[in-house]
N, C-alpha and C positions, 0 to 999 in steps of 0.2 A: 607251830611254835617256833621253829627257827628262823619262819618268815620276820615274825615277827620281832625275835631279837633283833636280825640283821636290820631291820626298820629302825630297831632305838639306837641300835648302835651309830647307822649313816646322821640318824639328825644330832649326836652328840657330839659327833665328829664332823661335823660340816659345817666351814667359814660362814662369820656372820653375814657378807656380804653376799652369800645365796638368797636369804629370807629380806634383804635391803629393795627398796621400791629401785626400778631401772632410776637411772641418772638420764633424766633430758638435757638431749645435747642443746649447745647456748644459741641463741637468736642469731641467725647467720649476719654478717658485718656487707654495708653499703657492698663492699668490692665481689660478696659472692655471686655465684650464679647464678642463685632467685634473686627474680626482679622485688622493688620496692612496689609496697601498699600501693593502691590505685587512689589518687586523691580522690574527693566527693566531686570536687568541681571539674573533677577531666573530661572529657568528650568521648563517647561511646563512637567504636570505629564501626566504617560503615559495612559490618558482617554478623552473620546472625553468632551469636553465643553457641560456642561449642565446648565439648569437652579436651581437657589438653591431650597433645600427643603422646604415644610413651616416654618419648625421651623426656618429657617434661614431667610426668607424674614423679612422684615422690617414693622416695623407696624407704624401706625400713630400718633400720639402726637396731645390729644386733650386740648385743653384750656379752660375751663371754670370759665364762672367768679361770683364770689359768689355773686354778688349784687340781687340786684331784680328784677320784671320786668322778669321771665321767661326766663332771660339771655342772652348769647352769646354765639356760639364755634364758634372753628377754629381749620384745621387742616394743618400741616405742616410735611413733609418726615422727619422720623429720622435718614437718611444715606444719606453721600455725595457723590459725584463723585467716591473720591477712596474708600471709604469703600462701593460703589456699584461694584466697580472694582473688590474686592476682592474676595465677595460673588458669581460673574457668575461664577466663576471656582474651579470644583468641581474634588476635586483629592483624585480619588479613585484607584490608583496606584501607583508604584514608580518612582521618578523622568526616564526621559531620555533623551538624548542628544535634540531631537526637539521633537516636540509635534506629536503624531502618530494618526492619523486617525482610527475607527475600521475596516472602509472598507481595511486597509493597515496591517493587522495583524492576528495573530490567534485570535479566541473567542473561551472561554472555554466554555464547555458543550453542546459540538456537540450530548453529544447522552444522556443527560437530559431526557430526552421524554424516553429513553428505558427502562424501570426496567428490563431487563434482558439481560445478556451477546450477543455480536453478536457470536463469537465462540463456544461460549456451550449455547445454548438458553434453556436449562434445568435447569439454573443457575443463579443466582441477578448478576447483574450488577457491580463490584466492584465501590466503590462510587471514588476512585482517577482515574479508567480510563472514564474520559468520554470526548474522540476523540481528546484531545486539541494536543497530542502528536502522531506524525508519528509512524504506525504501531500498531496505539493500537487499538484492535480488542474484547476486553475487557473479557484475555485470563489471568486466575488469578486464577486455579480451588484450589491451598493455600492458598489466600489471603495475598499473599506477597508484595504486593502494598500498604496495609495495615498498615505492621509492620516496615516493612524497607522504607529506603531512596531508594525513586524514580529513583532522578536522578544517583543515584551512579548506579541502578541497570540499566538505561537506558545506562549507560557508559561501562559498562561491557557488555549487550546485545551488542553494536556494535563494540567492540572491538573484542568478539569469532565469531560475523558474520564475520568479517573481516578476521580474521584466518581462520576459515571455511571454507572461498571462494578461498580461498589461497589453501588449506591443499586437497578439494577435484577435482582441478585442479591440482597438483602435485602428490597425489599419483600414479595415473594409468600412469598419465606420467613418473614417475621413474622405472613401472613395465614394460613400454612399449621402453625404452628408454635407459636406466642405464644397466652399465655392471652388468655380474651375480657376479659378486665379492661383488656387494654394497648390492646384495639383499638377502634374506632368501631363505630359503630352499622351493623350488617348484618357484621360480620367486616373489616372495610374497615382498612387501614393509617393510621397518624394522618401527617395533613401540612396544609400549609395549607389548602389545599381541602375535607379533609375532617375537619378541625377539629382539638383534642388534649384529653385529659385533663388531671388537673395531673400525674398519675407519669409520661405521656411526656411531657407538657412539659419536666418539668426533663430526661430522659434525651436530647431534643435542643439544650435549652439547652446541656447537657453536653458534646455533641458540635460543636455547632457554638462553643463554645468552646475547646474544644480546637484545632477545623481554624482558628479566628483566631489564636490564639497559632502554630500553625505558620505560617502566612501572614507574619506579623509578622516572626516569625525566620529565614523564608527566602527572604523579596519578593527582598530585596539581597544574598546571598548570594552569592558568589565559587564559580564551576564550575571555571576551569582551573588552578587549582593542587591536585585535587584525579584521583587515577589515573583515572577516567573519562574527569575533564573534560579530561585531556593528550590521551586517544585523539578527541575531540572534536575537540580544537584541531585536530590534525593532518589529521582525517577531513576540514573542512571549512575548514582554510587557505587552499583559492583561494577562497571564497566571502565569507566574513568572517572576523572576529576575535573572536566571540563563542562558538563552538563550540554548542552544541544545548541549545535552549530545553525544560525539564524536566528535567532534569540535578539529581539528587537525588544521584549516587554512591551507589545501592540495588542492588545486585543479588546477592543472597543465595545465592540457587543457582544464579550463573553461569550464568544460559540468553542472556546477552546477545549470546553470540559463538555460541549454538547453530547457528546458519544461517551460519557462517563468518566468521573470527576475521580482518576486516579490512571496511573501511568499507564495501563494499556487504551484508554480512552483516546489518551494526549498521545501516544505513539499513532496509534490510528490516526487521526487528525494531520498526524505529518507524513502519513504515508499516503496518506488522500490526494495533500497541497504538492508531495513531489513528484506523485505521477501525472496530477496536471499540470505539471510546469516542464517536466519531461515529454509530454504531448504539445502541449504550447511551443517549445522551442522548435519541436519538430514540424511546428504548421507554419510559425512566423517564415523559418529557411526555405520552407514551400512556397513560403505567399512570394516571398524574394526571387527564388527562381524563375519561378512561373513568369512574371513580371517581365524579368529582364530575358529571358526566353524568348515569350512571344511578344510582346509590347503589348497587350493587352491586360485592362484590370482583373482583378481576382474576383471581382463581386459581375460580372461579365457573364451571363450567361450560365451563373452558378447557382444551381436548386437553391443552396443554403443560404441564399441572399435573397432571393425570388420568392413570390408568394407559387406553391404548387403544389400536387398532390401527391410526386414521387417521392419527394422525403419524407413527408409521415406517415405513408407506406414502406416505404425499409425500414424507420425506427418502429414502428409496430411490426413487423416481420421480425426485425431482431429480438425484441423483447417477447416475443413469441415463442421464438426458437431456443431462446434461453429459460424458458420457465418450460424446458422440456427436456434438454439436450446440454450437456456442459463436455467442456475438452479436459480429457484427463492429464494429473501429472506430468509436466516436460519434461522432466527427468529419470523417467520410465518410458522404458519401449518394449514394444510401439505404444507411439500418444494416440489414446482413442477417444474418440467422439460417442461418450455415453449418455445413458441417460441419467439426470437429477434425482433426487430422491424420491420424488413425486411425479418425475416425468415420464413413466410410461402409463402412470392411470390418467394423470393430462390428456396425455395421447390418448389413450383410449376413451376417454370420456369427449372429446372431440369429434373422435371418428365417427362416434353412435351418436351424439346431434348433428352431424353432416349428414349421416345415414338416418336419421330421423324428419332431417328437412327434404331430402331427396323422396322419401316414403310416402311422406306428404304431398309434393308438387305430383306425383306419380296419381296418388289414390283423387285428386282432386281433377287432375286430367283426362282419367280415367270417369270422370262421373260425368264432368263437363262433355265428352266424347259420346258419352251414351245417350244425353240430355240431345246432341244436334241428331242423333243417328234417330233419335223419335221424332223431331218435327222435318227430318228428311222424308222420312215414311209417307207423315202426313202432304210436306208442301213441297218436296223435292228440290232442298233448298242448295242439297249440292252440285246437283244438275245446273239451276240457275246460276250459281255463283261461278260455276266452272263455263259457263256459255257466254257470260259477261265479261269474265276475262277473254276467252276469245275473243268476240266481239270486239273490245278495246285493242286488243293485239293486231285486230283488222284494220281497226279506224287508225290505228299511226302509221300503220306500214303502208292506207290506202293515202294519208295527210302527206305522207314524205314523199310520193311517189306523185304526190300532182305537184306538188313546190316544187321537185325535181325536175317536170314535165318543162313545167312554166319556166322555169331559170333557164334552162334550157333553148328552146323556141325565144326568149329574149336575147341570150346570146348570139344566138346564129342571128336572127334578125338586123339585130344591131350589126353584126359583121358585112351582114349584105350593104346593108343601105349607105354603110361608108364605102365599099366600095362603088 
């Protein structure tokens, strides 16, 4: 009962503006510090949609009222529909043409986790390679990653592969192929080291006039407004805003998406073409030493030029040994030489048809063995066989010993009768 007066008594005596709906605070103005509506036509930054951070979430707006009586609150959102629009999209890259998925692109810091190089495991890690770009192996023993521009150096690394792969398929084809007029002295290819004529001269003049005018024309060149260089953009939006250094928009017969028509297909693809141009470069500076070395040509007495049986005997040894045995990890020690997934039932299924063939020759030796030892019984065929050999053994030692006789008695003879 007293509860209950003191209940009629608080609402009889408590300001209207207890039972009043909260006041929503007013639409914040251009200059506050939520951002403006997101137009329809803006461009979605290239990061997946997150939720905002705390500092960004919206806090609540409370009301209190100074009368007495222990009060009142109320609480009301202080962000609308668009200024909630605004705040879920969080752009932590730079615009691109649609909004990019991370599952649809490269991520940088594939190799985060390693403090040290995978090619020199002796070595730190240079902090700009880490995996986001094809071919990087995190192979930097100057730290030229460093100092210089990336991408300039990444533009140039595929442009000397490209030559490269060019340079160490033609030369041995010009030693093997080209009349002797074109070439140096011993069959040798004309280059600096090993001198030129004046008719290759000019036909490298030629060329390497050509590949400046292309240089010229394509140093500064524009890649992403061009269908490749869109797939570029996109492939490599969390990374930079540059898209892939070598970016020619070439590809003729569409083998770029061969290995799969989306960015790790196309990354593959460039990690294919740079370790054969990394290889190439290192056989063309071979094929050059060598030359200017010994004066002799590269295709000279080289398997790889000659028709024979020893090179497709090591390349089936190799691929042998590889569908058994793989090198572990270089970045873990000790690197060991294990076996594949499938390589030690290879092995063993190997071993028991070598042991299956040898079981064979054996049991079949064995019959054939038993087969003479019966018609020795009968015809004593090893007796004979072994009596004929003597025999023969007789007849040349008794043949050499009368030519011997005779040479002989001709010599003295002769010697007599001059004097």
């Amino acid at each position: 009962m007293k509860f209950s007066a003191a209940l009629v008594v608080a609402l009889l005596t408590a300001p209207s503006a207890a039972f009043a709906p909260a006041v929503r605070p007013s639409r914040p103005s251009s200059s506050s510090s939520l951002p403006p509506p997101l137009p329809s036509s803006r461009r979605f930054g290239a990061a997946t949609l997150e939720s905002p951070s705390s500092a960004e979430t919206p806090t609540a707006v409370v009301v209190v009222d100074g009368g007495g009586g222990g009060g009142a609150s109320s609480s009301s959102s202080s962000s609308s529909e668009d200024a909630a629009s605004a705040t879920t999209i969080v752009e932590k890259a730079w615009p691109v043409a649609d909004f990019v998925k991370d599952s649809d692109r490269v991520l940088p810091g594939r190799y985060n986790d390693r403090s040290n190089s995978i090619a020199l495991p002796f070595l730190p890690r240079p902090t700009a390679l880490d995996g986001s770009h094809a071919g990087d192996y995190g192979f930097d023993p100057l730290g030229l990653s460093e100092k210089l521009d990336l991408y300039a150096m990444q533009e140039s690394e595929a442009r000397h592969s490209r030559l490269a792969m060019l340079a160490v398929v033609g030369w041995p084809t010009s030693e093997l192929l080209a009349p002797s007029w074109m070439l140096q002295d011993g069959g040798r290819a004309p280059s600096v080291l090993n001198g030129v004529n004046p008719l290759s001269f000019l036909a490298i003049a030629g060329f390497l006039g050509a590949a400046g005018y292309l240089e010229y024309r394509t140093s500064l060149r524009r890649t992403l407004s061009t269908p490749m260089g869109r797939l570029h953009e996109r492939d490599m939006s969390a990374v930079w805003k540059y898209g892939v250094a070598g970016d020619y928009n070439w590809d003729p017969m569409n083998l770029y998406s061969s290995c799969g028509d989306d960015y790790k297909g196309r990354k593959g693809l460039r990690d294919v073409e740079l370790s054969h141009g990394r290889v190439a470069m290192l056989g063309i500076t071979y094929f050059a030493a060598w030359e200017a070395l010994t004066g002799h040509p590269i295709v000279e007495n080289n398997m790889l030029f000659h028709p024979n049986l020893l090179f497709p005997l090591l390349v089936a040894a190799y691929a042998g040994w590889g569908q058994i045995y793989e090198v572990g990890p270089l970045n873990e020690y000790p690197i060991e030489i294990r076996y594949t997934n499938e390589g030690e039932m290879k092995l063993n299924r190997l071993q028991r048809g070598i042991q299956d063939v040898v079981d064979k020759v054996a049991t079949s030796t064995r019959g054939a063995k038993a087969q003479l030892d019966v018609l020795d019984s009968k015809f004593g065929i090893y007796e004979k066989v072994g009596s004929g050999g003597t025999n023969m053994v007789e007849a040349v030692k008794s043949t050499y010993n009368a030519a011997k006789e005779g040479y002989l008695e001709n010599v003295v003879v002769g010697a007599r009768s001059e004097d």
